[in-house]
N, C-alpha and C positions, 0 to 999 in steps of 0.2 A: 349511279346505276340507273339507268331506262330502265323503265317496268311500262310491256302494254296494259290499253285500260281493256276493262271485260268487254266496251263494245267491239274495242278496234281485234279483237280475239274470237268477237262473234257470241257472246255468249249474254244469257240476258237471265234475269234473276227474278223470279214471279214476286210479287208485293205479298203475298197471302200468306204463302205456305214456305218458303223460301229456299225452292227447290231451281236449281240452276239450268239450264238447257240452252245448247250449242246450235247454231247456224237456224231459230227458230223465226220467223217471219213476224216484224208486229202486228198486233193483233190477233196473233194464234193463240190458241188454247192452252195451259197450262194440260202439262198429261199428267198429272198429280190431282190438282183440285179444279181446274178447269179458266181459271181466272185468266183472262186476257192479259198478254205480255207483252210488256212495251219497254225499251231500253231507256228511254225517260218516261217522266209521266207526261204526258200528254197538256201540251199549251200552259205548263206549270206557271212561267213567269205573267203570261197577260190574266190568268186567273188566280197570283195571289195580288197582281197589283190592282183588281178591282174589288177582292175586298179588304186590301188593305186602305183603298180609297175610302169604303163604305165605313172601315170601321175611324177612319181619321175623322171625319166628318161628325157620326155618331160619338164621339169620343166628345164633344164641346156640350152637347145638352146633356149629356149621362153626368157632366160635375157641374153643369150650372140650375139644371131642374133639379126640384126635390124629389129625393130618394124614397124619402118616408114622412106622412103626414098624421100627425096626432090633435087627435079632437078630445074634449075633456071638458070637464064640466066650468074650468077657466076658460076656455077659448081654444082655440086650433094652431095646432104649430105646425111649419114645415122644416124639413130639415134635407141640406143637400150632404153627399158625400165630405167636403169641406169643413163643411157647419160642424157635423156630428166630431170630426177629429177636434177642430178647437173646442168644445165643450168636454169631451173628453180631458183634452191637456188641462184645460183650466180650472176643474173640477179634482184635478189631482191623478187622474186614472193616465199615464205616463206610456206605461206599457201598452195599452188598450190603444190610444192614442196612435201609437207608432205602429201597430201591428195592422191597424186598418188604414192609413196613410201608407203603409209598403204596401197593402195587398191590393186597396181599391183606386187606390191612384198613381203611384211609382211602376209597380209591376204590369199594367195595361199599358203603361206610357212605354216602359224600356223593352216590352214586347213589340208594340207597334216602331219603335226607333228601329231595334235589331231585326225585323223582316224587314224593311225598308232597304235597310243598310245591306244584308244577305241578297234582297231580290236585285238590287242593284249592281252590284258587282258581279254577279250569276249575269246578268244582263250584259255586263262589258267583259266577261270573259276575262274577270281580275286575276290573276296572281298573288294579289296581295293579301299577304297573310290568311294563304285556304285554310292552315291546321287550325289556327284560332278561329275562323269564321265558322269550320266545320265542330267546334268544340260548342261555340254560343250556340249552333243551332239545336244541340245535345239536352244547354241549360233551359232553353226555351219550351221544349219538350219537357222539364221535369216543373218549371212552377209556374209552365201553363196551367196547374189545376188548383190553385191557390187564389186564383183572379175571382171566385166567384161569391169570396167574403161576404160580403155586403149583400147579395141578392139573396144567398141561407140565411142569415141575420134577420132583414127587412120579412122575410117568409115566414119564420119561427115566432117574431114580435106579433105579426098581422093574426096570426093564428091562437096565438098564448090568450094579447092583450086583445079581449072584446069586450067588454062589458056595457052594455049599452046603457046610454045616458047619462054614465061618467067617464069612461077613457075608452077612446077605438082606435086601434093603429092599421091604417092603411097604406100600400105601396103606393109612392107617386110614379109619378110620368117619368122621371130622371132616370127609374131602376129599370123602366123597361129598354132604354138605351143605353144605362150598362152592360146588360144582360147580354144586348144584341152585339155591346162591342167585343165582350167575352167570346162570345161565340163567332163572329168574325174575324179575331183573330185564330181561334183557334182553327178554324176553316183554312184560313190563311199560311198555318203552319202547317198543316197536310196537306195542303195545294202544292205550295214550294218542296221540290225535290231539293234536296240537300246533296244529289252527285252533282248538279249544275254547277255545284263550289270549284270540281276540280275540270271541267271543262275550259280549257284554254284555249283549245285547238294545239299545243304541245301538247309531248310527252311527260307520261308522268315521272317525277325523280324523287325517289326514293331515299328519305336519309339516310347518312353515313352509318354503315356498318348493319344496317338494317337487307333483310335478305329476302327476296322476291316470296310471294304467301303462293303456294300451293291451291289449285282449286279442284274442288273435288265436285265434276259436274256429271247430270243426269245424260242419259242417252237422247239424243233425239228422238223424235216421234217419226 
């Protein structure tokens, strides 16, 4: 079954307040809340793939610098994101271990992999596999907010542990480049519109037995 899309229908969906309006001009005013409407977002793929550039790049010193530096009345240590899960494992602490190896380094990783992989195929105008690429982009949105481990962590020690002239924990250089890669992806993933997925320049087709959604839109202005 064809089903048109809401552009090819004329209709365009405000980001804000998510009130719908027929044959509205880009750039005009939401007559609800005022918010400029645009049937995509605006230049979405060349501004996630610049910071997805920024945050690939920022992504090699945030796990090779040290995260977190301790001084102490033995001497000074650094420690990078790496460092800190093998001392964890080795020391027995298992679960601790694995929980910040998923948050501070697997999850930034497979966030930067899947906008890659999303902005790309938005790019060539893929087919391939839109429901699951339209589903990852879902998952991306939910433990986006999980990446910032290590930067509350390294915050709460710096803050706790001061004691001057026996143990002072300070942030290093490393965290302020994870920090920055956190936050460029996640710029990254509000850049990318996720309608670009079903952009083919075909028609949309509707799975079997599934039946055309109703829309219930605002009057023009």
């Amino acid at each position: 079954m064809s089903v048109d899309s809401a552009a090819a229908s004329g209709l365009k969906g405000c980001h804000h307040c998510g009130a719908v309006w027929q044959d509205a001009a880009d750039g005009e005013g939401c007559g609800r809340c005022g918010t400029r409407l645009h049937t995509r977002k605006p230049d979405s793929i060349n501004r996630t793939w610049a910071l997805l550039a920024a945050a690939c790049i920022l992504y090699i010193p945030a796990n090779l610098l040290p995260v977190m530096v301790t001084r102490s009345f033995f001497g000074q240590q650094t420690d990078t994101i790496l460092s800190g899960v093998i001392f964890f494992w080795v020391s027995g602490s298992y679960g601790l271990a694995a929980i910040i190896f998923i948050a501070s380094f697997l999850v930034p990783l497979f966030k930067l992999a899947a906008l890659v992989l999303l902005n790309l195929m938005a790019q060539r105008r893929s087919e391939w596999r839109q429901l699951e690429r339209a589903k990852l982009y879902r998952i991306l949105e939910v433990i986006g907010r999980w990446s910032m481990l290590d930067v509350f962590v390294v915050s709460l020690l710096a803050g706790l542990v001061r004691i001057q002239g026996f143990a002072e924990i300070t942030a290093g250089v490393g965290i302020a480049a994870f920090g920055a890669v956190v936050v460029l992806t996640m710029l990254a993933s509000l850049s990318f519109d996720p309608r670009l997925t079903w952009d083919t320049g075909r028609d949309t087709v509707a799975p079997a037995g599934a039946a055309p959604l109703e829309l219930k839109t605002q009057e023009s202005k």
